[in-house]
C-alpha positions as CSV (number, residue, x, y, z in Angstrom):
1,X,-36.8,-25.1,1.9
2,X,-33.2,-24.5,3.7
3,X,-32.9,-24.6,7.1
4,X,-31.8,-21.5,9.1
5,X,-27.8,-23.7,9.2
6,X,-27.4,-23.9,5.7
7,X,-28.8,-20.2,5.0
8,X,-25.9,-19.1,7.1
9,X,-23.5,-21.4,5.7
10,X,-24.8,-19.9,2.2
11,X,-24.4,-16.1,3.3
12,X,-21.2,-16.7,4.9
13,X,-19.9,-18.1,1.2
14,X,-21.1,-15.8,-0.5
15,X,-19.1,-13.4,1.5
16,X,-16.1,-14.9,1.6
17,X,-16.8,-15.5,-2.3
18,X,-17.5,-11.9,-2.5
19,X,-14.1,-10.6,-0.5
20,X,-12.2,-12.8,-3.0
21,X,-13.6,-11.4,-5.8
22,X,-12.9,-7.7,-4.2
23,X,-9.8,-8.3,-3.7
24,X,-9.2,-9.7,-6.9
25,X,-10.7,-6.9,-9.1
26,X,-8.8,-4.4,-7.1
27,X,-5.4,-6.4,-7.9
28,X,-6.7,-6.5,-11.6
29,X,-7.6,-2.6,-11.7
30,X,-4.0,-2.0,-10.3
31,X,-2.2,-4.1,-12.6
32,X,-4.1,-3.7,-15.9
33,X,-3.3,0.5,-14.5
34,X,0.5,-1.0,-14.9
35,X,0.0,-2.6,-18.1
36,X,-1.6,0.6,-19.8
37,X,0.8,3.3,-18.8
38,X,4.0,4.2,-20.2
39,X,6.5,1.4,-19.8
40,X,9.8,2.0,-18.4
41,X,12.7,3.4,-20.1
42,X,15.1,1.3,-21.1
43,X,18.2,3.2,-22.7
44,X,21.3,3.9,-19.5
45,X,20.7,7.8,-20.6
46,X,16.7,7.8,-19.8
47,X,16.7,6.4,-16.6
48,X,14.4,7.8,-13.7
49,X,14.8,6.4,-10.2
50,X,12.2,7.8,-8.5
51,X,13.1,7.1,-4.9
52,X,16.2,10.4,-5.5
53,X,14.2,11.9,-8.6
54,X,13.6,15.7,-7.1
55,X,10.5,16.5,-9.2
56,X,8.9,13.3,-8.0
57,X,9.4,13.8,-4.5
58,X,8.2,17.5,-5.4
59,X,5.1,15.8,-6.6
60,X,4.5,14.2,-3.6
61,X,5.3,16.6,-0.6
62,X,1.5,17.5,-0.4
63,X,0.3,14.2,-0.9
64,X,2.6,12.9,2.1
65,X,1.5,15.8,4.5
66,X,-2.1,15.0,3.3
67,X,-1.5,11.3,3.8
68,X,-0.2,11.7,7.6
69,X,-3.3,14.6,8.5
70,X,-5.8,11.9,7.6
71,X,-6.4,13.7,4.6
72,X,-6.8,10.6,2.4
73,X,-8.7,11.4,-0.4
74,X,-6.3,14.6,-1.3
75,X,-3.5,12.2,-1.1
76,X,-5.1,9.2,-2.9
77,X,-6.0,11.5,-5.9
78,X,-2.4,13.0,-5.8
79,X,-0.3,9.4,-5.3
80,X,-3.4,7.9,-8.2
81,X,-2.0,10.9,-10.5
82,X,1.5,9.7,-10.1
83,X,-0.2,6.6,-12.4
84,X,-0.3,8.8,-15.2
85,X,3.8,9.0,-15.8
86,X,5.0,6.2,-13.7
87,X,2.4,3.5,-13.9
88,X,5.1,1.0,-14.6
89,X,7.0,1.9,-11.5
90,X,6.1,0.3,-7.8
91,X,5.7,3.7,-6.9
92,X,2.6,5.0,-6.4
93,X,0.5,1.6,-5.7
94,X,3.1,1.8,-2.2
95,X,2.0,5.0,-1.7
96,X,-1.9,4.2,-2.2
97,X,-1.4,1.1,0.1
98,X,0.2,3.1,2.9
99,X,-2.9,5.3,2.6
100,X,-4.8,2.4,4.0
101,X,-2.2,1.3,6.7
102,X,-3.0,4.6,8.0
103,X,-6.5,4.2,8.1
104,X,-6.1,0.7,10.1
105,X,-3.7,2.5,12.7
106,X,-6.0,4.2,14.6
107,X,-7.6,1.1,16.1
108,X,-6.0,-2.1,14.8
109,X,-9.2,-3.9,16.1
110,X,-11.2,-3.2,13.0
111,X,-10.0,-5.2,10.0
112,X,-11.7,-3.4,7.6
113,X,-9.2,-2.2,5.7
114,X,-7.3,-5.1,5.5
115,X,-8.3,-6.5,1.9
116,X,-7.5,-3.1,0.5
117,X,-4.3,-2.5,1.4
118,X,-2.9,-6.2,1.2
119,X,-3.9,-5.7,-2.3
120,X,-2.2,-2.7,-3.0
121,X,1.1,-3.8,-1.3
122,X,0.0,-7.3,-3.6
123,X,0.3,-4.9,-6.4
124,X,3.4,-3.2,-5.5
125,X,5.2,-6.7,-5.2
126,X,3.9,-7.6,-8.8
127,X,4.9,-4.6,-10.5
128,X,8.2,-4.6,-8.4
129,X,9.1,-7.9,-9.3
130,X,8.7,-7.2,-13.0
131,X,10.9,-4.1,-12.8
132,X,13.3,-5.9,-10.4
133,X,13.4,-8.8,-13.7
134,X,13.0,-6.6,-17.0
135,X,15.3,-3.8,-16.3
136,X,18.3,-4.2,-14.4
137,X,19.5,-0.6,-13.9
138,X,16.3,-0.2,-11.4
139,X,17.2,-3.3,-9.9
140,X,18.4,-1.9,-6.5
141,X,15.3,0.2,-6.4
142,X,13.0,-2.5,-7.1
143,X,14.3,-4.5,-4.4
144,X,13.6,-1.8,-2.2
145,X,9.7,-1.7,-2.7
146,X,9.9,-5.5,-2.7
147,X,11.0,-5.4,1.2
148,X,9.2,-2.5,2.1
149,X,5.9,-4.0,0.6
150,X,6.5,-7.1,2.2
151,X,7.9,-5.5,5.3
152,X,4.5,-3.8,5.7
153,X,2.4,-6.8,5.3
154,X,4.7,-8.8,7.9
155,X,3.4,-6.0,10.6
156,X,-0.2,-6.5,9.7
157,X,0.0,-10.2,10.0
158,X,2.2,-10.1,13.0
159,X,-0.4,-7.6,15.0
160,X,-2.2,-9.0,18.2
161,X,-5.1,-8.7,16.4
162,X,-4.2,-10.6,13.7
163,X,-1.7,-13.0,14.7
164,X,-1.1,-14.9,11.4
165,X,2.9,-15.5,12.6
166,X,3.0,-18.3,9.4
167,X,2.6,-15.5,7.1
168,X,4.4,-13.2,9.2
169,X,7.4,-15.3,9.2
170,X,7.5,-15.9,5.7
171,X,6.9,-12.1,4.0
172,X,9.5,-11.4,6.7
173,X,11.8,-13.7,5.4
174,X,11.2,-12.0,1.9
175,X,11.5,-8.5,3.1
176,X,14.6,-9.2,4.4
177,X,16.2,-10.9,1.3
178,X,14.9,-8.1,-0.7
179,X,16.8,-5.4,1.8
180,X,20.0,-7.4,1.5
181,X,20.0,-6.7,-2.0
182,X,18.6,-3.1,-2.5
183,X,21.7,-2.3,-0.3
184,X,23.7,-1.8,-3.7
185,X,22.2,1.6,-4.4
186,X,24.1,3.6,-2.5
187,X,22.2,6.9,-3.6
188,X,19.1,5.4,-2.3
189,X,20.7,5.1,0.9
190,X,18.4,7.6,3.1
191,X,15.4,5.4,2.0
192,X,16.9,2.0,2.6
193,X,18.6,2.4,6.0
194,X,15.2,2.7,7.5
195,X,14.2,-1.2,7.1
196,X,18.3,-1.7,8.0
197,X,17.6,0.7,11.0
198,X,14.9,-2.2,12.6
199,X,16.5,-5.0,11.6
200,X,19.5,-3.9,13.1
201,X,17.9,-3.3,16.7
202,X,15.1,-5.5,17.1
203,X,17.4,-8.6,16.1
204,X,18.8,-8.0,18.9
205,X,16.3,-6.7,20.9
206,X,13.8,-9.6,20.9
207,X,15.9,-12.7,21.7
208,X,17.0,-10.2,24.8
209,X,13.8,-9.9,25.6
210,X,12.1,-13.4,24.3
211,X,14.7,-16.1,25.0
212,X,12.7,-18.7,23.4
213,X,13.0,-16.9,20.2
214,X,17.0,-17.2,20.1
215,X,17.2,-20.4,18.0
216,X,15.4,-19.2,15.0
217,X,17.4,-15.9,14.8
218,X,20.7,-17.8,14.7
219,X,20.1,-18.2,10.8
220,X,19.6,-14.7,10.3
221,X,22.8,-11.8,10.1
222,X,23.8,-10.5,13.4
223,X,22.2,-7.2,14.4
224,X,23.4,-4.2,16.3
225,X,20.8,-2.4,18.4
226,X,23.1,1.0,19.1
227,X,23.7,1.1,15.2
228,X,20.1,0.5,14.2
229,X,18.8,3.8,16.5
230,X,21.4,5.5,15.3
231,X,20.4,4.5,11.6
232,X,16.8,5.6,12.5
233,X,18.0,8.9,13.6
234,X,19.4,9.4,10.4
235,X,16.3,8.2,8.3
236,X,14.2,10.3,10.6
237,X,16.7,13.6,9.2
238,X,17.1,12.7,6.0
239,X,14.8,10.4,4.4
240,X,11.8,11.9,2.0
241,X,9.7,8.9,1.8
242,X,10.6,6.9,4.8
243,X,11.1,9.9,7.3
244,X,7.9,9.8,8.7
245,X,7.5,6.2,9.1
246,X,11.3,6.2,10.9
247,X,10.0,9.0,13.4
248,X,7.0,6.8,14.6
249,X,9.5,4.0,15.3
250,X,11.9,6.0,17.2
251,X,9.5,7.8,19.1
252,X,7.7,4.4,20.4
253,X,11.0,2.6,20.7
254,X,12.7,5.1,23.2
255,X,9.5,5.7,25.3
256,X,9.1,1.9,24.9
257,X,12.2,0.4,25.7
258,X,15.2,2.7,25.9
259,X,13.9,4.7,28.8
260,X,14.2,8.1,26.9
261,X,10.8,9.8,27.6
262,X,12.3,13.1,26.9
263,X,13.6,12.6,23.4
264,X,10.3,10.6,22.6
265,X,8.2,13.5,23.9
266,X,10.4,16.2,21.8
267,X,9.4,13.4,18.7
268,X,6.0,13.2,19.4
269,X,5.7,17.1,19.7
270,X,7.2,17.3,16.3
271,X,4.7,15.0,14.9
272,X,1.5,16.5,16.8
273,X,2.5,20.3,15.3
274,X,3.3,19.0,12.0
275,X,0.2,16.7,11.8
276,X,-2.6,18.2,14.3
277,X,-5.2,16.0,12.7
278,X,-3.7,12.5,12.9
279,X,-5.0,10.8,15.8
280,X,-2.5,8.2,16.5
281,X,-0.2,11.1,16.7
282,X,-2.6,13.3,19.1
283,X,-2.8,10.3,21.4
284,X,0.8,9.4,21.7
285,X,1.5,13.0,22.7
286,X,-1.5,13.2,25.4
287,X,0.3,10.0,26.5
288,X,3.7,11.7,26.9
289,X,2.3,15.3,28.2
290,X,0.9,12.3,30.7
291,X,3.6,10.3,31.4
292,X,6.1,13.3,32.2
293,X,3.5,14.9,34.5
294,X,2.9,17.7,32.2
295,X,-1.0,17.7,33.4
296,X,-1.8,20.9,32.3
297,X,-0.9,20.5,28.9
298,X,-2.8,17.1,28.9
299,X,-5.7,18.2,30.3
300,X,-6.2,20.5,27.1
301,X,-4.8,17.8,24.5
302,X,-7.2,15.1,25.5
303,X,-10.0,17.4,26.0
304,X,-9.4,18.5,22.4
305,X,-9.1,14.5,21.3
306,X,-12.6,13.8,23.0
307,X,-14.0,16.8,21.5
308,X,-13.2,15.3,17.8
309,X,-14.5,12.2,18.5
310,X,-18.0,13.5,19.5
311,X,-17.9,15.8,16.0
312,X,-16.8,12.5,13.8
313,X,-13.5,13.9,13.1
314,X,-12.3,10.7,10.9
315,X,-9.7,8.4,12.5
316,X,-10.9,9.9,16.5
317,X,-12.8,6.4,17.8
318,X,-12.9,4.5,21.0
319,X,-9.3,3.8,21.2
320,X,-8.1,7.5,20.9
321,X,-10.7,8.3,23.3
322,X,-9.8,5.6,25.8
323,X,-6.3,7.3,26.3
324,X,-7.7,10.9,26.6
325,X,-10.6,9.7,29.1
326,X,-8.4,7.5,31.4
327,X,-5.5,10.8,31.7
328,X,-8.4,12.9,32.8
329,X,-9.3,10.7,35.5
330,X,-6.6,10.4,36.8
331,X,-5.7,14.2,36.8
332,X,-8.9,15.4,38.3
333,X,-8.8,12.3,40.7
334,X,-4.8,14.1,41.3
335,X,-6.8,17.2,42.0
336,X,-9.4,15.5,43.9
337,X,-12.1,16.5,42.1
338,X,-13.8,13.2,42.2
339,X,-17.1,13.8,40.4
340,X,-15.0,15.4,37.2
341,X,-12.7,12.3,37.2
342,X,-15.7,9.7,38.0
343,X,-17.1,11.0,34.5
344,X,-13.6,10.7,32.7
345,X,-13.3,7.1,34.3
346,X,-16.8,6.0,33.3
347,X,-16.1,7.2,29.7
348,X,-12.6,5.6,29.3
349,X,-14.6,2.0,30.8
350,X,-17.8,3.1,27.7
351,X,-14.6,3.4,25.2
352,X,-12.9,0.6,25.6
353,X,-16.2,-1.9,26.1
354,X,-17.0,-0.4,22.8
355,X,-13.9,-1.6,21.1
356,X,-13.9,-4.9,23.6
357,X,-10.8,-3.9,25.2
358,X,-11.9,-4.7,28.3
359,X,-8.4,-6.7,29.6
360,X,-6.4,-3.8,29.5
361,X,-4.9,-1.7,32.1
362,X,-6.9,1.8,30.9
363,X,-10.2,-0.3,31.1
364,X,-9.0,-2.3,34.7
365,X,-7.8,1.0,36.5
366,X,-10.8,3.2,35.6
367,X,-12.8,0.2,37.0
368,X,-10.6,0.2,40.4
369,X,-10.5,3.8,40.3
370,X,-14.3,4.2,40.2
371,X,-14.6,1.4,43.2
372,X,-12.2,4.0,45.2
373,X,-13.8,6.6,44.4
374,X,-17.6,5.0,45.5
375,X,-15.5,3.5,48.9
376,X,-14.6,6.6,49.3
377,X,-18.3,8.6,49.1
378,X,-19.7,5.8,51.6
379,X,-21.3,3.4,48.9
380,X,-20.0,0.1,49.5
381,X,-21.7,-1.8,47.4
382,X,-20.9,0.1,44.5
383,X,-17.4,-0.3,45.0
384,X,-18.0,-3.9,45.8
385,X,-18.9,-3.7,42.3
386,X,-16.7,-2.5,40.5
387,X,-14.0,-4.9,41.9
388,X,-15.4,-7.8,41.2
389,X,-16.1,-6.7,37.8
390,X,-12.1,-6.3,37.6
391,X,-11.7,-9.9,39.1
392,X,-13.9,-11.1,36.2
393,X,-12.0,-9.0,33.5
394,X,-8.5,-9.5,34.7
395,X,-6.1,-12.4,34.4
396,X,-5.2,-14.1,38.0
397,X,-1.6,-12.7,37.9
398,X,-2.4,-9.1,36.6
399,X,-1.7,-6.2,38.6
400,X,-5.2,-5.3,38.5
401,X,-6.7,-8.4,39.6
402,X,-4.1,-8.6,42.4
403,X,-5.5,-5.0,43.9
404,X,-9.3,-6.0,43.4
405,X,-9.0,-8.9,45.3
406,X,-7.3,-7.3,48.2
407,X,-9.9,-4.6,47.8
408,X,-12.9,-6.7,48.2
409,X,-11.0,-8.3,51.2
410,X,-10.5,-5.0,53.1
411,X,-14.7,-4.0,52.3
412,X,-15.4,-7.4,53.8
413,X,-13.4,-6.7,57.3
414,X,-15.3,-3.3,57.3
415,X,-18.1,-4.9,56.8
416,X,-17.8,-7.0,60.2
């Protein structure tokens, strides 16, 4: 009989065995989808490039605005119909696999969706690279899904949660060949800037702000940050496919790190009112209406956020519920109405245990704010507490940890 070891060793093959065979059959489904359909024209007068084809894009608008509401079944059946005409083309297997990049945004913790969607861009790589080799006149276009496909899979690998920077580094490297080249097209220009757009500023922006980094960027083409956010501008105007996707950056990169909270709260606005049901979206708004002081209109946007995630409104989790739940602390605690921001505080410290995101600055300010809050009704030990659980939680050189232990020093000199 095997021991208990060697039973787990056993299940945990036949898992991984498993996964591998999942991702395999879905590559195989995808392709052998490519092989069936109709195969791409070849005569100059018969040529379809779909990235500027009107009835295409036509085809799909709903799909899209389904895709970005979190309606992904609508736009999975829509972008799956697309097979039907242009199974040969890279196409619709993109689309499908931004589906599932969608589905990981939310919280980037869970890694469930992963296999899928590396598949899919897998598959969009395949089928581009025989289009990019077969039939020169879509070429330009080919090379287009070949950097975005790889693009995509270079920001999964490269997230915190993932860290694979090997991989990273070397679909990267591909993406970025491919976008040289797709350049040629000048009709598809709209589409293409968008990966010039962040090339362009973060080039530049990450050896500014990671020296270390410098070296290995002196073998890649110089960038230009002002050019690349004014080439995202003009994706986020005039792009069909990549409009969306161009709006997200700019949004994050000027409340990020051009100190333009206005514009990115006029951006997220536009994204919250066009998509009310997309989380991500919801949150990044509450977290503007926040940042600006705008507390009224917070109060109701997070109320609304913690409200879907009680009724299982897919894509509302922990994380979306950690932002809502920390900016209602702090406004009721603004408002000093303790009790209704002790509640807020305790939920946004249930949230983000849940989702063991318990060293960030959400989780390690509701904690302090809850130890203030119990100083202040008389109960020492409580707040005794809850600082040393933010000592435990926080790096030595945070912020957080820094306050807690000056805390705890001030409750011991009360204390004699």
């Amino acid at each position: 009989m095997k021991s208990n070891k060697y039973k787990s060793i056993s299940k945990g093959y036949m898992k991984a065995l498993s996964a591998c065979l999942y991702t395999f059959l879905l590559l195989s489904l995808s392709v052998a989808g490519f092989e069936s359909k109709a195969q791409a024209p070849a005569k100059k007068d018969s040529i379809v490039l779909l990235l500027s084809d009107v009835n295409v894009q036509l085809q799909c608008t709903q799909a899209l605005n389904d895709l970005y509401n979190f309606k992904f079944e609508e736009a999975e059946v829509k972008f799956n119909s697309l097979k039907t005409g242009y199974g040969w083309h890279p196409l619709p297997y993109f689309l499908i696999g931004l589906s599932e990049w969608w589905k990981i945004m939310p919280n980037t913790k869970d890694t469930s969706h992963d296999q899928k969607f590396l598949a899919y861009m897998d598959t969009t790589i395949t089928v581009a690279e025989r289009l990019h080799d077969e039939f020169p006149a879509y070429r330009a276009e080919a090379a287009f899904f070949l950097a975005a496909a790889y693009g995509f899979q270079g920001r999964l690998y490269s997230d915190e949660e993932r860290k694979n920077w090997r991989k990273a580094a070397g679909v990267g490297k591909d993406a970025l060949d491919y976008l040289e080249e797709s350049k040629a097209a000048q009709d598809l220009s709209p589409e293409l800037l968008f990966g010039d757009a962040l090339y362009n500023y973060f080039s530049v922006w990450v050896p500014e702000n990671y020296p270390a980094l410098k070296p290995i960027l002196w073998f890649f083409p110089k960038g230009d940050k002002a050019l690349g956010l004014k080439q995202l501008k003009e994706v986020s105007y005039n792009a069909f496919y990549t409009r969306t996707e161009a709006m997200v950056w700019l949004m994050r990169i000027l409340n990020s790190y051009e100190n333009d909270q206005f514009q990115a709260m006029q951006i997220s606005k536009y994204l919250y009112e066009e998509y009310p049901d997309n989380p991500y979206f919801h949150r990044y708004y509450a977290r503007m209406l926040y940042s600006l002081g705008r507390y009224n209109e917070a109060e109701s946007v997070c109320k609304e956020i913690l409200h879907r995630i009680d009724t299982g409104m897919v894509g509302y989790e922990a994380t979306s519920g950690r932002y809502a739940a920390f900016f209602l602390g702090q406004i009721y605690e603004s408002r000093k109405k303790y009790d209704e921001a002790k509640i807020h505080y305790l939920q946004c410290v249930k949230f983000a245990e849940e989702i063991d995101a318990t060293e960030t600055g959400y989780y390690l300010f509701s904690l302090i704010a809850l130890g203030e809050i119990a100083d202040r009704e008389g109960n020492k030990a409580e707040a005794k507490r809850y600082f040393k659980k933010v000592k435990d939680k926080a790096g030595r050189k945070d912020e957080a940890f820094k306050d807690a232990k000056k805390r705890l020093r001030n409750l011991e000199k009360d204390k004699d």
